[in-house]
N, C-alpha and C positions, 0 to 999 in steps of 0.2 A: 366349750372345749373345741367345739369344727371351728370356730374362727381361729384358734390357735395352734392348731394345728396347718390349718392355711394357712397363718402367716411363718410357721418354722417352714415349709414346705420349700421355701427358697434360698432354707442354710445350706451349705455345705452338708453332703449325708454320708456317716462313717457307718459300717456294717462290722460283726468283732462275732466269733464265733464263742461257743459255750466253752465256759469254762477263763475265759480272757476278763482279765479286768482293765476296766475302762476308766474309772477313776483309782487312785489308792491314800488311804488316810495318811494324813498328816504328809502330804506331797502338795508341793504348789501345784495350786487350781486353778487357770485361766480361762478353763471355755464350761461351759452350760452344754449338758445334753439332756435331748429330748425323743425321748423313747415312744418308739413309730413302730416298731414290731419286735415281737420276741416277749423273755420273761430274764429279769435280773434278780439278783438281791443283793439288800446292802446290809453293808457290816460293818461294826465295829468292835474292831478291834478283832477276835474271833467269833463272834457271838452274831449271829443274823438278827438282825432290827426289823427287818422288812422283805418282801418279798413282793414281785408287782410283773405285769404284763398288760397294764392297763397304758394305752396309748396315750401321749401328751404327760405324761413322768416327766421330772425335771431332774437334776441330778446336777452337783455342780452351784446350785444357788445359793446355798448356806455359804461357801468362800467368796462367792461375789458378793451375797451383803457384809458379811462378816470382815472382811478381807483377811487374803494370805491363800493359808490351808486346805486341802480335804478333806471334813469333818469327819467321815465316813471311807467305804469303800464297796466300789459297785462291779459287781461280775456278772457277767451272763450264763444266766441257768441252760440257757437254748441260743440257737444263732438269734443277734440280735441285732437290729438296722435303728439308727439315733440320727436326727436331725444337728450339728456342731453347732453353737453359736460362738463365735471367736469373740466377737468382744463383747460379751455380754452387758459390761457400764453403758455401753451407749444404745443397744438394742432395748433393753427394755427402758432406758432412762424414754424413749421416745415411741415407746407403744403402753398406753393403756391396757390395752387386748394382752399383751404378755404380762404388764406387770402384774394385774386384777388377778389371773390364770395362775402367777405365783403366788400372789398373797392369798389366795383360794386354799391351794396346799398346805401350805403353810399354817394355816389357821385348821385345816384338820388334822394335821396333825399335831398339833397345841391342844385341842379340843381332846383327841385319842390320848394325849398323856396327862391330861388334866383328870379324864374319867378312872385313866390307870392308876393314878396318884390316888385318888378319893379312895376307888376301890380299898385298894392295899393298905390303905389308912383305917378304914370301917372296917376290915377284916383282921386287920392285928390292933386296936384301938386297947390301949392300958400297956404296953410292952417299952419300955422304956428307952429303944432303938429306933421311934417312930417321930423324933425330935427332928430329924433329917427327911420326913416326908415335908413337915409344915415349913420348913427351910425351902424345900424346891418349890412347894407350890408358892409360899408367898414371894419368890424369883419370878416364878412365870406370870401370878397376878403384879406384880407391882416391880415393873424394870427397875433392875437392880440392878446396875451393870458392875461387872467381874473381869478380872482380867480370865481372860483363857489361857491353858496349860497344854500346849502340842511337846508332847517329849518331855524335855528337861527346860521346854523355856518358856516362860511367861509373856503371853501378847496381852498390850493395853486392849481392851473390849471398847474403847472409846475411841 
């Protein structure tokens, strides 16, 4: 994490007070932030997914691998100071140190809904609504690529 943060240390730094949203769902996403102090949470849609004030947060990476959109939407709980990366294709295309740092998140967070999945599956097991749990997990075990749905329009996932 301290090398990644060194290395965002020399982006452009945007500061957005509580309450401001920084990213917004389903809006084009071009830059990457990287949350250096404060606390955010993201949402979708109305619903909070997350909450964090844990330094070295990325936010913004799902539309740079994915391309287009902002999957989500991120507000600040508290004043909050982010490191911008403007062109995120080529920053992490040519740092190890950042990419590793994403695919790091990334994979806990796969991990956190793989165990939620399971859960929720061993907890209502016999219910005949739970046809749509072993649909998402065997999505996340075995890339199955999907178009994505922002609004009313279908993006190719390839």
């Amino acid at each position: 994490m301290k090398a990644f943060l060194e290395l965002v240390a020399s982006q452009p730094m945007a500061t957005f007070g509580a309450g401001v949203i920084v990213l917004e769902q389903d809006s084009p996403c071009t830059q990457v932030f990287v949350l250096l102090e404060g606390e955010v949470e993201v949402l979708r849609g109305k619903h909070r997914v997350a909450r964090t004030a844990e330094p070295g947060a990325v936010f913004g990476e799902m539309a740079m691998l994915l391309g287009g959109f902002c999957t989500a939407s991120v507000r600040c709980v508290t004043p909050s100071r982010f490191a911008v990366i403007e062109e995120p294709g080529d920053f992490f295309a040519h740092s190890a140190v950042a990419s590793l740092h994403v695919a790091e998140l990334l994979a806990r967070r796969i991990d956190a809904l793989n165990r939620y999945l399971v859960d929720v599956k061993t907890q209502y097991e016999g219910h005949d609504h739970l046809g749509m749990v072993d649909s998402v997990l065997g999505v996340l075990m075995h890339r199955q690529p999907r178009p994505a749905v922002v609004g009313s329009r279908v993006i190719d996932a390839e």
